[in-house]
N, C-alpha and C positions, 0 to 999 in steps of 0.2 A: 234585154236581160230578163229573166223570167226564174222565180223562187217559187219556192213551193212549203206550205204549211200544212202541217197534216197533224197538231194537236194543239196548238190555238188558234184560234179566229180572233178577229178584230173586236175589242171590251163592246164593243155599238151592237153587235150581230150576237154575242154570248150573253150577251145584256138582256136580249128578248126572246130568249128560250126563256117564256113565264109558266110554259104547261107542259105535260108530259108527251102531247102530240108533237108540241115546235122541238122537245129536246130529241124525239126520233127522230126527226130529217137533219139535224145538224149534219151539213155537208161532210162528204168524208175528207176531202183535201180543197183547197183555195189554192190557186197558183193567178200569178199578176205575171203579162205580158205586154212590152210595148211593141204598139204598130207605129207604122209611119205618121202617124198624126192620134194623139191620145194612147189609151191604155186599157188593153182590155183583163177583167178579174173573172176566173172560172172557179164554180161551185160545183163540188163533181158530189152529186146523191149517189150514183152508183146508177139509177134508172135511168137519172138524166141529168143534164148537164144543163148548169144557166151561165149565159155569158153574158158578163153585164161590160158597156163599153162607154165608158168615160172619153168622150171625144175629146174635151179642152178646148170645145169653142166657145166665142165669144158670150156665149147664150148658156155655157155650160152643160151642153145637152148631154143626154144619156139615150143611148140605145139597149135595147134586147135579144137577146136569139136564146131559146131553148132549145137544147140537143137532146131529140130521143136516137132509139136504137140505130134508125133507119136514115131519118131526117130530120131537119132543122124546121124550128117556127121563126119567126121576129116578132117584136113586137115596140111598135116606134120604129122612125128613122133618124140617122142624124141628117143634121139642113145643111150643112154648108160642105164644099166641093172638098176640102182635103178626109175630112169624115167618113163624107161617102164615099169616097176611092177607098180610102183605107179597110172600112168596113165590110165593102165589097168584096177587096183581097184577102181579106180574112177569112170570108165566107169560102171563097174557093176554097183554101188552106184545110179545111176541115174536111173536103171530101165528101160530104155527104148532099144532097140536095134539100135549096131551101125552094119549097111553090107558095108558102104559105107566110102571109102577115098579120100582124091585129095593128091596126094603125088607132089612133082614137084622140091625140092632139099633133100631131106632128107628120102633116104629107106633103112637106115641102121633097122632092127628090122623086117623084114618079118613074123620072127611066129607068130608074136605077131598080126598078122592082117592076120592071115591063115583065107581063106573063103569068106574073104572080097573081094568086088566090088575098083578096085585099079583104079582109075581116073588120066588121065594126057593127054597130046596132045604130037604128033607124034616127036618132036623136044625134049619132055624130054624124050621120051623113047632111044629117040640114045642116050643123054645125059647121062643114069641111067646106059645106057647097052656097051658102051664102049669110055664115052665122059668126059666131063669135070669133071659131075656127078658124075659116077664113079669113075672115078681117084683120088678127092679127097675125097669118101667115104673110098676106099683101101687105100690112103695113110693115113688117120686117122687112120685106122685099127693099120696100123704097129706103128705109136705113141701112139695107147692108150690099144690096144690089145685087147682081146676078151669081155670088159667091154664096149667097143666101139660097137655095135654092124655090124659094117661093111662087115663081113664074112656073114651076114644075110640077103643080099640086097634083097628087096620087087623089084616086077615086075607090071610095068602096064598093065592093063587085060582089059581094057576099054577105050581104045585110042577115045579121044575128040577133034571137030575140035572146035577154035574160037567162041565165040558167049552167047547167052543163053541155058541154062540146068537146067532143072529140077531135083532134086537128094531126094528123100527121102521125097517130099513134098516141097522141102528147095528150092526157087530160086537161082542161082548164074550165074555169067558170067564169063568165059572163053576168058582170052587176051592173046593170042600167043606174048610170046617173045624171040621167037628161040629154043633156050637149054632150057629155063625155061617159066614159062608163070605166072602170075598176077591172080587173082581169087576173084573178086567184089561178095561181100556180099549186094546186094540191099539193104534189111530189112533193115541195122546196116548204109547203108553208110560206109561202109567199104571194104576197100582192102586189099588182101595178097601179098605181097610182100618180095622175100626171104630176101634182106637187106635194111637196112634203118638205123637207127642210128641217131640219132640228133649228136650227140658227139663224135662220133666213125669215124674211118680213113675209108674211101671206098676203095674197090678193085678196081682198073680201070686196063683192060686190053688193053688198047691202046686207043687212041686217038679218034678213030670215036665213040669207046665205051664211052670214054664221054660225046659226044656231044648226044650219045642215051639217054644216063643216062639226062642229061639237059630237054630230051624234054621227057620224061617220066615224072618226075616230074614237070614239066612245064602242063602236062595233067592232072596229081595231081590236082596241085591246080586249075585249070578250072574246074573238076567235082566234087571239093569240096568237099572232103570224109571227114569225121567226125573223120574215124581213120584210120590208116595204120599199119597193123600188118604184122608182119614179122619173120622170124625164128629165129634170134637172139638178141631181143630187145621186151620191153614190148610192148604193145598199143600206139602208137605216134600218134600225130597231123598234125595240118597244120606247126603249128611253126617247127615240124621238116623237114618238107618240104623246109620250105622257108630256114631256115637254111643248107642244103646240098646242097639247088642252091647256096646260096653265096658260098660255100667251094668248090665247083666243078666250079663256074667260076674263082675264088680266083687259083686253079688248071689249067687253060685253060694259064691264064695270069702268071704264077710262071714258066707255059713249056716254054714260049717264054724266058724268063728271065734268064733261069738257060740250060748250054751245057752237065755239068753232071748230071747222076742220085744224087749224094752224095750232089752235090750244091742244089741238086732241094728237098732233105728229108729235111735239114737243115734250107730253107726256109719254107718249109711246113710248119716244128714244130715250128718255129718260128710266125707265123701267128695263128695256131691254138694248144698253147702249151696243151692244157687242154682237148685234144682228146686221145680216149684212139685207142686201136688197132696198136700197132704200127707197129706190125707184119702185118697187113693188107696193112700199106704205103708200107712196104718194096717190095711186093708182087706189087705192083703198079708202084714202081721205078723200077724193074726188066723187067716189060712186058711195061715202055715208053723208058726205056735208055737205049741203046745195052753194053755201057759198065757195067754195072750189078755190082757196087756197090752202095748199096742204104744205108753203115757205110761211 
């Protein structure tokens, strides 16, 4: 089934036109179409096209592809086997040729992008190849098994510094953020970014990593994106923005307050009972509280 909007968008995406730049790319039409596994939503600027694809797997992944004139970019894969079939077929569907990816958390699914131009900066590739990245690629492996595609891990072939790139005709920018790096879509006013979440628990790995997390977002809304897309969560706004400042300073001010990890989950959920992820706090009360129970 496939609709089509062509004079409102979603309150989340109209919500973060904050500046006169993000209110000139407001997409010209949105149309949703289902694939054989998940859904994918197209943003048509007129220059180019973002295809954002809501898999509905277990892991809630989200994929990418940018459509210019000629050709297609991607950016992300989905991991598990009905996705990437799906994804695949869609690609054909469009006609146009994809050589090019920016991968930067998510390379479970290699064949599936055999031949391809594999984009990332030199911090994911330690990440992919024996870091954060990978470690929790293989450890999904073993919880989800070869439907996961983890045994499959894509390599980067095109290591990118920082900055402006040209890819396919497609402008984009390149923001190094260590193990992972951010990827601005000019055209769209848009960002990638592996997590975001308006609702959802963040992972914070210690304390400095917060106050990272603060001013990156804090950089958000200064350049005003239109939308923020991310590997587990649909297309978000500014509102979600502003909303995970409150929740991560809400978090800054709960550490002072709370001497256990288990005093400090309990306050959490308390403040924001209606957040989902809770596996994600848990993961967050482990890497701020040495005593490591976060029940």
């Amino acid at each position: 089934m496939k609709k089509t909007i062509t004079t409102l968008l979603s309150a989340a995406v109209l919500a973060s036109a904050v500046s006169a730049k993000a209110a000139s790319v407001t997409p010209l039409s949105v149309t949703e179409k289902n694939l054989d596994a998940g859904r994918m939503t197209v943003y048509d600027y007129g220059t180019i096209k973002l295809h954002a694809y809501a898999t509905g797997d277990a892991l809630n992944d989200e994929a990418y592809i940018v459509e210019g004139r000629d050709s297609l970019v991607g950016i992300e894969l989905p991991s598990f086997t009905a996705g990437l079939d799906a994804w695949k077929k869609y690609i054909r569907s469009l006609q146009k040729p994809m050589n090019d990816i920016f991968l930067a958390s998510h390379p479970a699914g290699a064949s599936y992008i055999k031949g391809m131009n594999i984009y990332g900066t030199e911090g994911a590739v330690e990440s992919m190849t024996g870091g954060a990245v990978y470690a929790t690629t293989t450890g999904l492996h073993k919880v989800f098994g070869d439907d996961f595609h983890g045994n499959d891990m894509a390599k980067i072939n095109k290591v990118v510094p920082a900055g402006k790139i040209t890819v396919a005709g497609i402008n984009f920018k390149v923001i190094d953020r260590g193990g992972e790096y951010d990827l601005e879509i000019p055209e769209a006013n848009a960002v990638y970014t592996h997590m975001l979440g308006k609702k959802v628990h963040s992972i914070v790995t210690g304390r400095k990593h917060l106050d990272a997390m603060l001013e990156v977002l804090t950089e958000y809304q200064k350049k005003g994106y239109n939308m923020i897309l991310s590997a587990h969560a649909e297309p978000e706004g500014q509102d979600a923005v502003a909303e995970k400042i409150t929740y991560l300073q809400k978090l800054k001010d709960l550490l002072k307050q709370n001497q256990t990890g288990a005093s400090f989950k309990k306050a959490v959920i308390a403040f924001f009972p209606d957040y989902a992820g809770e596996n994600y706090l848990d993961m967050t009360v482990n890497s701020l509280y040495q005593d490591k129970t976060p029940d």
